[in-house]
Kinemage of the C-alpha trace (Angstrom):
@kinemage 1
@onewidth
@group {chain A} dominant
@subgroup {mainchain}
@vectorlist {calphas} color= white
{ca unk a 1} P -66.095 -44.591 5.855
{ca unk a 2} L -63.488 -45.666 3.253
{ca unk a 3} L -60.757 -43.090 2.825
{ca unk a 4} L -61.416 -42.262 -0.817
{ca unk a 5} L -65.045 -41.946 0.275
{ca unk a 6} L -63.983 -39.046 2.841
{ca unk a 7} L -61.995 -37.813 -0.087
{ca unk a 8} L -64.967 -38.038 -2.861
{ca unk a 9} L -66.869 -35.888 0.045
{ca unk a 10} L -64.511 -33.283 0.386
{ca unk a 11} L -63.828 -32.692 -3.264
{ca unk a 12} L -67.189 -31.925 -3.815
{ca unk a 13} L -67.257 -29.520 -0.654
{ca unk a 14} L -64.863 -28.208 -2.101
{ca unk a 15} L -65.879 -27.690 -5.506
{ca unk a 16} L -69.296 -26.512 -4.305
{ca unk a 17} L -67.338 -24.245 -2.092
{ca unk a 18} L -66.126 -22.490 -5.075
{ca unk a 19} L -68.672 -22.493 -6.987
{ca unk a 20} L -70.529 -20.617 -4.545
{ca unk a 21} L -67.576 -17.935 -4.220
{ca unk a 22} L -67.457 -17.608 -7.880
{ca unk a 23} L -63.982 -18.615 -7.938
{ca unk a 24} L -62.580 -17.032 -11.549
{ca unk a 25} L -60.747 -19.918 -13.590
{ca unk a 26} L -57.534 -18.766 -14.335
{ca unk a 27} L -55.127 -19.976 -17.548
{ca unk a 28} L -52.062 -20.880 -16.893
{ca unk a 29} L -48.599 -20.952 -19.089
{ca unk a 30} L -46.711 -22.859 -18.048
{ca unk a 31} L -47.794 -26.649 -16.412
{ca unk a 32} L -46.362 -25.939 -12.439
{ca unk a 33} L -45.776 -29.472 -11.012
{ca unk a 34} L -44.659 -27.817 -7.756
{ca unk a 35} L -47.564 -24.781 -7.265
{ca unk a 36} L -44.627 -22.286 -6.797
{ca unk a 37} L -43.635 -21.513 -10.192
{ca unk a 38} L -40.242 -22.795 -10.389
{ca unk a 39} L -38.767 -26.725 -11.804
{ca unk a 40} L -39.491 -28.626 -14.705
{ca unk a 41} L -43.040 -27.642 -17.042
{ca unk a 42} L -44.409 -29.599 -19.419
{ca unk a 43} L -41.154 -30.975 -21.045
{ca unk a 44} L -41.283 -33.557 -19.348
{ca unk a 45} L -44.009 -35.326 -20.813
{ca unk a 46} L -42.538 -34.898 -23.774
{ca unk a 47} L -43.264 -33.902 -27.446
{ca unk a 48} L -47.210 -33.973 -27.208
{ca unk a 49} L -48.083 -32.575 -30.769
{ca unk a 50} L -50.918 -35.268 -31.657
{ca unk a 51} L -50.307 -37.374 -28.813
{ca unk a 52} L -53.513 -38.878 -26.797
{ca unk a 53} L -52.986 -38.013 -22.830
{ca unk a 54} L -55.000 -38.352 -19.741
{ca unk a 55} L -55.204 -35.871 -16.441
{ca unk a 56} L -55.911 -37.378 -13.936
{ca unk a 57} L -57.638 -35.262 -11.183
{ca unk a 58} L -57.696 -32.129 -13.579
{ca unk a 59} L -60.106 -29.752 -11.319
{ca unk a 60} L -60.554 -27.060 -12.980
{ca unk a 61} L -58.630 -28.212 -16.186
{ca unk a 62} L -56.510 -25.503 -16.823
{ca unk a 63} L -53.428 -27.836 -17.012
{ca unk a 64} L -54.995 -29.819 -19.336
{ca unk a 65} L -56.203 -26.540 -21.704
{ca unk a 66} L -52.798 -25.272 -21.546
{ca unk a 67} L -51.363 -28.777 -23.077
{ca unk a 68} L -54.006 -28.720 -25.575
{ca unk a 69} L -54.006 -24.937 -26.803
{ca unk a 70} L -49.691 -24.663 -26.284
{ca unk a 71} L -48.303 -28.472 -27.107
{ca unk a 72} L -51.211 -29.753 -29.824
{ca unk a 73} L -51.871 -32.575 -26.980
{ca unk a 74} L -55.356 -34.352 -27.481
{ca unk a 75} L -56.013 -34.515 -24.047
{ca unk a 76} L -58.968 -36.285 -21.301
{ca unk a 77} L -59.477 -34.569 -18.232
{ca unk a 78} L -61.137 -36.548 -15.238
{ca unk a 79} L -62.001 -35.279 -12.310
{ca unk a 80} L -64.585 -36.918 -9.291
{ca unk a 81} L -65.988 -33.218 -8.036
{ca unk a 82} L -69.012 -32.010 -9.746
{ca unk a 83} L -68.493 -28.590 -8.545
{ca unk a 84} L -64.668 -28.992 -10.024
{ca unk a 85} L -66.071 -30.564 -13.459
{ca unk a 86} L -68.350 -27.811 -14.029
{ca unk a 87} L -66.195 -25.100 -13.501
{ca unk a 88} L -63.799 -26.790 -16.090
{ca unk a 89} L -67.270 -27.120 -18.435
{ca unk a 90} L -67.755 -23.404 -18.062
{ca unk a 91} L -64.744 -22.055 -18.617
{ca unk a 92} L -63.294 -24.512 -21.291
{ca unk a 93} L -66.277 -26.782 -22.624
{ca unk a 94} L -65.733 -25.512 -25.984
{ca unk a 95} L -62.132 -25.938 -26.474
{ca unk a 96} L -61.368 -28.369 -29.558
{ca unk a 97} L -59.277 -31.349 -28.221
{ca unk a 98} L -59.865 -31.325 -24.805
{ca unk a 99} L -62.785 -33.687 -23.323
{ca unk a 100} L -64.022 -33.326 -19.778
{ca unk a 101} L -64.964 -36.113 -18.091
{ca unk a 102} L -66.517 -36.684 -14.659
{ca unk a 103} L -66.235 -39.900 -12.711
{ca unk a 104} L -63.966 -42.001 -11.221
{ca unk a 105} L -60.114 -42.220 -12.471
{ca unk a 106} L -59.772 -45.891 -11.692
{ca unk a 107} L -63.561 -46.562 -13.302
{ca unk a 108} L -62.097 -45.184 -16.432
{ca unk a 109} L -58.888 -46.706 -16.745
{ca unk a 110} L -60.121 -50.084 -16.229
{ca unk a 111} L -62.413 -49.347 -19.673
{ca unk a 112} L -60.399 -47.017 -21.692
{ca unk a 113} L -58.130 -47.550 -24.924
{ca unk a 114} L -54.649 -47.130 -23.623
{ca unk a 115} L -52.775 -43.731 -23.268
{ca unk a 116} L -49.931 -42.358 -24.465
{ca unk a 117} L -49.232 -40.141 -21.567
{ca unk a 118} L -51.080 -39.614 -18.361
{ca unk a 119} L -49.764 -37.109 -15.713
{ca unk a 120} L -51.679 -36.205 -12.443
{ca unk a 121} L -50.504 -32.911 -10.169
{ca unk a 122} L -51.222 -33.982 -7.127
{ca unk a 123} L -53.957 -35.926 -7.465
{ca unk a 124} L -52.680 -39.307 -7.246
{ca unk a 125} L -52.460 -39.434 -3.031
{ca unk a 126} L -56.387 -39.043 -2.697
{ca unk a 127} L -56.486 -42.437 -4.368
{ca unk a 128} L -55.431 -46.246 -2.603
{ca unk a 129} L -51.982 -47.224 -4.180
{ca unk a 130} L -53.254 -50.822 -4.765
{ca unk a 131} L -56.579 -49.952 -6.750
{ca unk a 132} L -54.995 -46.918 -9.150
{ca unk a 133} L -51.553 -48.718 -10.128
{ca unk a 134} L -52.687 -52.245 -11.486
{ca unk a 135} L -55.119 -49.721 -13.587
{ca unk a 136} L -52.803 -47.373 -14.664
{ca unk a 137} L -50.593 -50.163 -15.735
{ca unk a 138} L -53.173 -51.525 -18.086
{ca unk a 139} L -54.145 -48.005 -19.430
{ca unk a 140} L -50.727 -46.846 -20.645
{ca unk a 141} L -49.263 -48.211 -23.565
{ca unk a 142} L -45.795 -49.859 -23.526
{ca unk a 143} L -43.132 -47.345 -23.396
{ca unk a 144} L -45.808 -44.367 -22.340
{ca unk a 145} L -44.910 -41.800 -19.812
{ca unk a 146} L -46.571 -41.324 -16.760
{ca unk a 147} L -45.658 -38.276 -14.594
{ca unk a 148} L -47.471 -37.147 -11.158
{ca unk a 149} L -46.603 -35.193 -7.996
{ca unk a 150} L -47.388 -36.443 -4.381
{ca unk a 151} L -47.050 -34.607 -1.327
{ca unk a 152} L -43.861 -35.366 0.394
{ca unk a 153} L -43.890 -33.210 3.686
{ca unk a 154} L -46.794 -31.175 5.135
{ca unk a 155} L -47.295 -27.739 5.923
{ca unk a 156} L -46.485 -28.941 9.781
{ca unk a 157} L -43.278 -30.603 8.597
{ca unk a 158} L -44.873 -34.240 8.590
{ca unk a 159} L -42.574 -36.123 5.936
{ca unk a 160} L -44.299 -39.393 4.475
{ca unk a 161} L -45.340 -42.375 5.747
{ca unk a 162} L -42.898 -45.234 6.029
{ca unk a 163} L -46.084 -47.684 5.099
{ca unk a 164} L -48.727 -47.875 2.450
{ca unk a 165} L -51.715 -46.517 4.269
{ca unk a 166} L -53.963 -43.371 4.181
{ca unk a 167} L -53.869 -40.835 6.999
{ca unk a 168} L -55.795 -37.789 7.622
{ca unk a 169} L -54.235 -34.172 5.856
{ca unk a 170} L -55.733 -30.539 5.547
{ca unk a 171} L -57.506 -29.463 2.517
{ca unk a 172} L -58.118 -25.534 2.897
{ca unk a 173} L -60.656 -23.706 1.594
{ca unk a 174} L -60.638 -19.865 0.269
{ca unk a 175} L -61.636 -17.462 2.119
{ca unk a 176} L -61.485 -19.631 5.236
{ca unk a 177} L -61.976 -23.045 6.929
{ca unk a 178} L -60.819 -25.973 5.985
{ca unk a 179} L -61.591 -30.126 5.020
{ca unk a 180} L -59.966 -33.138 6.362
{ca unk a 181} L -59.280 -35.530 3.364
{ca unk a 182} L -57.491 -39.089 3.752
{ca unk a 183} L -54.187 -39.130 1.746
{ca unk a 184} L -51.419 -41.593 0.936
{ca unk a 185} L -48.111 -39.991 1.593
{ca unk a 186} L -45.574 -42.105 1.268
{ca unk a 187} L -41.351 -42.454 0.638
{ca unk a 188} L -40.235 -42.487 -2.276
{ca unk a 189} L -38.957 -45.789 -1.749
{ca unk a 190} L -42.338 -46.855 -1.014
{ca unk a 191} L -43.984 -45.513 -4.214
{ca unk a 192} L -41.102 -46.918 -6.786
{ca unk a 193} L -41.098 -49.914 -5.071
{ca unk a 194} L -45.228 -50.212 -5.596
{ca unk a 195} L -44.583 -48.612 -9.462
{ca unk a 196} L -42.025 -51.522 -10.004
{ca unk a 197} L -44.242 -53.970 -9.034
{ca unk a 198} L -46.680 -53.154 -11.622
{ca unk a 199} L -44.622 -53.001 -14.543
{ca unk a 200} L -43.375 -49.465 -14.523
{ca unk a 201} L -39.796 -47.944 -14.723
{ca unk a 202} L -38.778 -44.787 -12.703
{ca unk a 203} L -36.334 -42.735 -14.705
{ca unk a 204} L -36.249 -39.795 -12.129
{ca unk a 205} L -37.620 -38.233 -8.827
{ca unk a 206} L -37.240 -34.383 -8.348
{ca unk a 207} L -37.790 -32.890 -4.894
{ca unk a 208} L -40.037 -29.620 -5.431
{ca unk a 209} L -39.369 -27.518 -2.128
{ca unk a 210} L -41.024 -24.410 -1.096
{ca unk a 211} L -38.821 -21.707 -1.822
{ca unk a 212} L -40.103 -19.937 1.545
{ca unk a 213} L -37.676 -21.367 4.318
{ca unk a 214} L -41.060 -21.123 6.353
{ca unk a 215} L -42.875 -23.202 4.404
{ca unk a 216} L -42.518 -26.738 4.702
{ca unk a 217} L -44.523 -28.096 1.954
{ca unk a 218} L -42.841 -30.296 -0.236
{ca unk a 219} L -43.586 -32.148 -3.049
{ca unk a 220} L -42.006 -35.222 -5.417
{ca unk a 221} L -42.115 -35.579 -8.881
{ca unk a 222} L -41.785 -38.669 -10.510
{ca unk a 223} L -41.036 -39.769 -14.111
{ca unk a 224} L -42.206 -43.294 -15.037
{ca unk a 225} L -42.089 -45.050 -17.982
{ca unk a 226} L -44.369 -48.118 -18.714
{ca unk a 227} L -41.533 -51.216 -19.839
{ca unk a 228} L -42.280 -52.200 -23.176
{ca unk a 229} L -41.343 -55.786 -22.343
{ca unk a 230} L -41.903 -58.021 -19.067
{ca unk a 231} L -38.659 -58.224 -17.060
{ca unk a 232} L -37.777 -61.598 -15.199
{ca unk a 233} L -35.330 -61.845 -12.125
{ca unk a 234} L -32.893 -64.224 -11.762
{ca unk a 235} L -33.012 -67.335 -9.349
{ca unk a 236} L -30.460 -68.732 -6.829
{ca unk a 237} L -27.223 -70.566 -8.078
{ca unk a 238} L -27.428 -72.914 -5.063
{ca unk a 239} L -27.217 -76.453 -5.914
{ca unk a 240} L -30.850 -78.237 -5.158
{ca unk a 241} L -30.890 -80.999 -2.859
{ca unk a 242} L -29.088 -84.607 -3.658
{ca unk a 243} L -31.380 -85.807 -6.042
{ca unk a 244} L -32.478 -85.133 -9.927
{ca unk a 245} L -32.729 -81.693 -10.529
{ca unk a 246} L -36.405 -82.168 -12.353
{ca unk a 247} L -39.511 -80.149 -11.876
{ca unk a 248} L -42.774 -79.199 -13.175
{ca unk a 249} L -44.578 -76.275 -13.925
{ca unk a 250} L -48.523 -75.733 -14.805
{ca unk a 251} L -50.002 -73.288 -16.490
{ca unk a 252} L -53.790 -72.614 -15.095
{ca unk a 253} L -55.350 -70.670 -17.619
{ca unk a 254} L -59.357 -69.772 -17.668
{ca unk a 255} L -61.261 -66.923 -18.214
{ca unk a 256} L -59.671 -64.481 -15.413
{ca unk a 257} L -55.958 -64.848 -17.082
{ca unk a 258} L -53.397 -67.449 -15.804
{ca unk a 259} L -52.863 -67.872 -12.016
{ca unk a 260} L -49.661 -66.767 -10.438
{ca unk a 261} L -48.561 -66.562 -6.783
{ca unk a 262} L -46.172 -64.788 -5.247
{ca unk a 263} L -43.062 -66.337 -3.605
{ca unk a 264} L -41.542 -64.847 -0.641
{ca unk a 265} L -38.538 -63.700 -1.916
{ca unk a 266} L -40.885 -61.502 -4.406
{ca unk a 267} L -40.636 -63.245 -7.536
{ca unk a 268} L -43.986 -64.433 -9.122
{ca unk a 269} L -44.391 -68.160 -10.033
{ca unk a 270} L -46.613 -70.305 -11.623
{ca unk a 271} L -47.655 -73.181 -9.268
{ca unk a 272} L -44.514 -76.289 -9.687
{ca unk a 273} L -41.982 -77.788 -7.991
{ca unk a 274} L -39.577 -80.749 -7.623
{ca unk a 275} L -41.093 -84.082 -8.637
{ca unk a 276} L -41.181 -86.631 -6.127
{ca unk a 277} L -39.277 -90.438 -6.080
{ca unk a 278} L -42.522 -92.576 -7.464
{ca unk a 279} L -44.678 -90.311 -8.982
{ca unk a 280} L -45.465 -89.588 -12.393
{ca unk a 281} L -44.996 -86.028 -13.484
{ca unk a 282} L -48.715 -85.582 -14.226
{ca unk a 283} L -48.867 -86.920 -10.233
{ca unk a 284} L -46.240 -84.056 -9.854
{ca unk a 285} L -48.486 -81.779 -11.227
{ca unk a 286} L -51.631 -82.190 -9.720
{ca unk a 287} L -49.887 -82.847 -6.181
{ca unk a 288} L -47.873 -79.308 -6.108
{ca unk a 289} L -50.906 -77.609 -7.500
{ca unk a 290} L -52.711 -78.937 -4.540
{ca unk a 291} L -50.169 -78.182 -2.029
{ca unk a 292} L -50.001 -74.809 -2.860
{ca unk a 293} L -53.172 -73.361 -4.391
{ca unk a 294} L -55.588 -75.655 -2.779
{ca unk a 295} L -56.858 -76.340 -6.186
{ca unk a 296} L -57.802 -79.806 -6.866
{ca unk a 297} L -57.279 -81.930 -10.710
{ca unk a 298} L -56.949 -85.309 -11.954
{ca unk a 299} L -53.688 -86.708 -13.448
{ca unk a 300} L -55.607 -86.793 -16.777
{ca unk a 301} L -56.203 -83.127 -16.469
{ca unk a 302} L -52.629 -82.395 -17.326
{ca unk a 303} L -51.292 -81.682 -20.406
{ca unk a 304} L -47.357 -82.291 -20.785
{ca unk a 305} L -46.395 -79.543 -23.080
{ca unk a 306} L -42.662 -80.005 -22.854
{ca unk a 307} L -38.975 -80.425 -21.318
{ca unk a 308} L -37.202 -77.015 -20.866
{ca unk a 309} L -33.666 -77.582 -20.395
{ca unk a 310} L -30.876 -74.907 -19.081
{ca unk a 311} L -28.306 -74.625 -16.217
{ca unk a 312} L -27.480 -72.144 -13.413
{ca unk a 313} L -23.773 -72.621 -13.001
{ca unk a 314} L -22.701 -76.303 -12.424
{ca unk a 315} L -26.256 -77.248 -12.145
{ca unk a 316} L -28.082 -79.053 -15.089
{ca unk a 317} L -32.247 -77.573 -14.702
{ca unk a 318} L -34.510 -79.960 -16.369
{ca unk a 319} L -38.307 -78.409 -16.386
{ca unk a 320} L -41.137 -79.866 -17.859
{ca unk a 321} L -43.841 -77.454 -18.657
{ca unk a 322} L -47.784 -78.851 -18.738
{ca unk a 323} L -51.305 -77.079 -18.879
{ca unk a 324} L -54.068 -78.482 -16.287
{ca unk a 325} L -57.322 -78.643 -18.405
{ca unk a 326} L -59.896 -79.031 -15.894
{ca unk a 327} L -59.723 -78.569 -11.951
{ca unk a 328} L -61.797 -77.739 -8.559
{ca unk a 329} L -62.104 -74.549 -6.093
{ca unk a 330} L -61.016 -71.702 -5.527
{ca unk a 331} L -57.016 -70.649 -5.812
{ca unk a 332} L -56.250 -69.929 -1.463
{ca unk a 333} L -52.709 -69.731 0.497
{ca unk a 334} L -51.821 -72.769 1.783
{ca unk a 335} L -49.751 -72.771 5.208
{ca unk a 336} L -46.397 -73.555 5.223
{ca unk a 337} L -46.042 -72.555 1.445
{ca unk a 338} L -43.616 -70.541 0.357
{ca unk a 339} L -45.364 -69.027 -2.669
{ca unk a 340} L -49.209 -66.956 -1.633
{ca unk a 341} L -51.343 -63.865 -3.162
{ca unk a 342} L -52.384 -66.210 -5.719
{ca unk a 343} L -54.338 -63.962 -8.488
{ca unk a 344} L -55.291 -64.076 -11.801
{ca unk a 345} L -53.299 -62.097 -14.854
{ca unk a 346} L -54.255 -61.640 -18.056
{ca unk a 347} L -51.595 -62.988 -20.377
{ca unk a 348} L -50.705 -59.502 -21.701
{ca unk a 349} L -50.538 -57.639 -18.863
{ca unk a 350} L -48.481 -60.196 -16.961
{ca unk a 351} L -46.455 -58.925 -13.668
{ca unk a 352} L -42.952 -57.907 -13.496
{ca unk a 353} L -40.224 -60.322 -11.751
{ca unk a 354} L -41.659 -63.425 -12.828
{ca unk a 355} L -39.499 -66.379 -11.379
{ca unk a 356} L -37.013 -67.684 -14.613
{ca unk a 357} L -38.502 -70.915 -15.014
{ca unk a 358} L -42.300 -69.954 -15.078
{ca unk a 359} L -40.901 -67.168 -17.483
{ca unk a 360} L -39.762 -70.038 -19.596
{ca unk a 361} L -42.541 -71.959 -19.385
{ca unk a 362} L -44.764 -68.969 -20.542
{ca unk a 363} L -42.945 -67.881 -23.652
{ca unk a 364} L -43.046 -71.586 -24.046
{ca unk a 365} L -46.767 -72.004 -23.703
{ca unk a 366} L -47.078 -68.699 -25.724
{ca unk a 367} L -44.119 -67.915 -27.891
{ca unk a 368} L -45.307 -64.036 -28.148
{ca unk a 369} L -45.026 -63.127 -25.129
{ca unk a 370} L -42.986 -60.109 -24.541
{ca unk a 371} L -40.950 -61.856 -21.103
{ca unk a 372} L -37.263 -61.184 -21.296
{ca unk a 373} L -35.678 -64.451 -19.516
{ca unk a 374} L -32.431 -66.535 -19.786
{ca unk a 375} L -32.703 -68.898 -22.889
{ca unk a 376} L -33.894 -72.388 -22.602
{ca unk a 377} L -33.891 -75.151 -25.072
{ca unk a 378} L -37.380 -76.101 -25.226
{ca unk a 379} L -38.147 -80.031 -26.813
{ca unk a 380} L -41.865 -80.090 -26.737
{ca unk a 381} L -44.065 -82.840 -26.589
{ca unk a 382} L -46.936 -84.320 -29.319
{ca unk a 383} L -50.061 -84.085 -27.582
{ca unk a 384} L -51.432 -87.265 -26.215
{ca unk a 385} L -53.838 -89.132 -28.021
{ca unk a 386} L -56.730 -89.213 -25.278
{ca unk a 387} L -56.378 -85.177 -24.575
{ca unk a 388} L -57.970 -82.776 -26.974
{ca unk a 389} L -56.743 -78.943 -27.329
{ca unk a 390} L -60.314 -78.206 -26.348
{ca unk a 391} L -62.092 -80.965 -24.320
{ca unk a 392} L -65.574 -80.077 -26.004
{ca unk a 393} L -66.563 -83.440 -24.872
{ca unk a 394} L -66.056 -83.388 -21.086
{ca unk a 395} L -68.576 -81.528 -18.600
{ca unk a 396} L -67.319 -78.206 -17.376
{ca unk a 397} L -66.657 -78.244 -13.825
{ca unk a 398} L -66.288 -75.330 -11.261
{ca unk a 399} L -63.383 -73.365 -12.961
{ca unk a 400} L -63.715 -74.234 -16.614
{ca unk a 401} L -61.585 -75.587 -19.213
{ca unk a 402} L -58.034 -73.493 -19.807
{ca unk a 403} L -56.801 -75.012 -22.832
{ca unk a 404} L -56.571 -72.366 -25.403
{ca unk a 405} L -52.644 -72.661 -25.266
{ca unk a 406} L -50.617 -75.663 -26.008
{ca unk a 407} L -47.727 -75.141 -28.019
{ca unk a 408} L -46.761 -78.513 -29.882
């Protein structure tokens, strides 16, 4: 069984469990990140008067009835444990700008409007890393806050996991007995690492100890912002190889977003390189995108959009961005390449640490995008007279056509 499976399980063991006992729902006063009373409270998240937030993993939703009856939040409560969701129903069903929802957290974030602020105590372990962040990302609006505790150490002094995977923890139960749930417990370095990856910021980590030396429990609380703009990170100042200093870019756009890979020094690129002694740079094109992607296109599937010129110290850069119209397969890693994990973004929710020239090439391809990059002088090209901006003419093959943005 899947580890949020085991944890879906237990949840609702647990909420049943409850139930059954006729646990009393308490308010609370104050929002306790660390369960023992003492750090930060709801400042935090900021001034909430009006705002539109999202708990994620609310149980019983007092949290979230404290932000809406004390700070004037408007605030959606999700939680996966029936038992859980209808104690929250019982207790504070009735309570004007709070909504209860039950379901998955990931399920909803991939279909809501976007958030102003979405906080989680504790819940965010029970959930895999690389299924809740790409989400969360999308569900937050630029420059929204996002705060959530993780366990850090264990009550058997087990500090986190040194690599993103789930391992079993204790979940006990009152009155007696206990559940074994599947939790990711990780460094800190691992989990700003994973939050930078997906566009978010970390402007602070607080360590929330037990304040019983015998205790070892330990949690971390961490306060992300979502960037408002897409960073890019620099590339190397070596000098290329003895030759021109001319490459090509491609922009593969279709109805999953534009493809991007990632290179192994952890930028992500759009699939390019150095043109070849010979060949044409519509050749260029379709030769790199089959070296690397395994994708397959015809010279007159390319689209020369333009030249981006720049320099990285001594060294003149001369780009020329182009759009493949039509193409075959599936995007795969290719051995030997440098650049893999070829996905699909949509062009607004485009990855942080995009490589400087396909960061160019994008803002050139779409001039709104929000990508801060090193300027380029950017000549672009009249279109062709044998390619259309939409080749309505042409039969669709596997892929589909991905001309929706030339730039001329």
């Amino acid at each position: 069984m899947k580890p949020e499976q085991v944890n879906i399980k237990a949840w609702m063991r647990y909420g049943s469990h409850h139930v059954d006992r006729r646990t009393p729902v308490p308010d609370v006063e104050r929002i306790d990140w660390g369960f023992w009373g003492a750090g930060p409270g709801a400042e935090v998240l900021g001034d909430l008067r009006g705002v539109r937030v999202l708990d994620i993993g609310s149980g019983i939703g007092k949290h979230a009835a404290h932000l809406v009856r004390e700070h004037g939040a408007v605030v959606d409560a999700i939680d996966a444990s029936p038992g859980q969701h209808q104690r929250a129903r019982d207790r504070y069903g009735s309570l004007g700008g709070l909504q209860l929802l039950l379901g998955d957290a990931v399920e909803h974030l991939q279909t809501t409007e976007p958030y102003d602020v979405i906080y989680s105590i504790g819940g965010f372990p029970y959930i895999d890393p690389h299924r809740l962040l790409p989400a969360l990302a999308a569900a937050l609006k630029p420059d929204g806050k996002l705060c959530f505790t993780v366990l850090h150490t264990n009550s058997r002094g087990h500090g986190p996991s040194s690599s993103v995977s789930a391992r079993p923890e204790i979940l006990p139960l009152a009155g007696g007995g206990q559940l074994t749930v599947q939790m990711w417990v990780l460094t800190p370095e691992l989990w700003e690492g994973l939050l930078v990856e997906h566009g978010f910021l970390v402007e602070g980590i607080d360590a929330l100890d037990s304040p019983d030396s015998d205790n070892h429990v330990s949690y971390r609380l961490f306060r992300v912002r979502r960037h408002a703009r897409i960073s890019s990170r620099p590339r190397t100042s070596q000098p290329p190889s003895a030759h021109a200093a001319l490459g090509v870019g491609a922009i593969i756009h279709g109805p999953q977003g534009v493809l991007l890979g990632r290179h192994r020094r952890g930028t992500w690129e759009l699939p390019g390189g150095s043109v070849e002694p010979g060949e044409t740079l519509e050749q260029a094109v379709v030769r790199e995108l089959g070296e690397e992607t395994g994708l397959q296109a015809r010279a007159d599937d390319v689209v020369l959009l333009g030249t981006l010129l720049d320099h990285v110290g001594a060294v003149v850069r001369i780009t020329v961005a182009a759009a493949v119209t039509d193409w075959n397969g599936e995007p795969a890693d290719q051995p030997g390449e440098s650049v893999s994990s070829w996905r699909w973004y949509s062009p607004q929710q485009l990855p942080q640490g995009l490589f400087v020239c396909s960061a160019q090439i994008l803002t050139a391809w779409r001039p709104g995008l929000p990508i801060e990059h090193p300027p380029a002088a950017f000549t672009p090209y009249a279109p062709p007279p044998h390619h259309e901006r939409v080749p309505a003419a042409r039969p669709v093959r596997s892929a589909g056509p991905a001309t929706d943005g030339w730039t001329g």
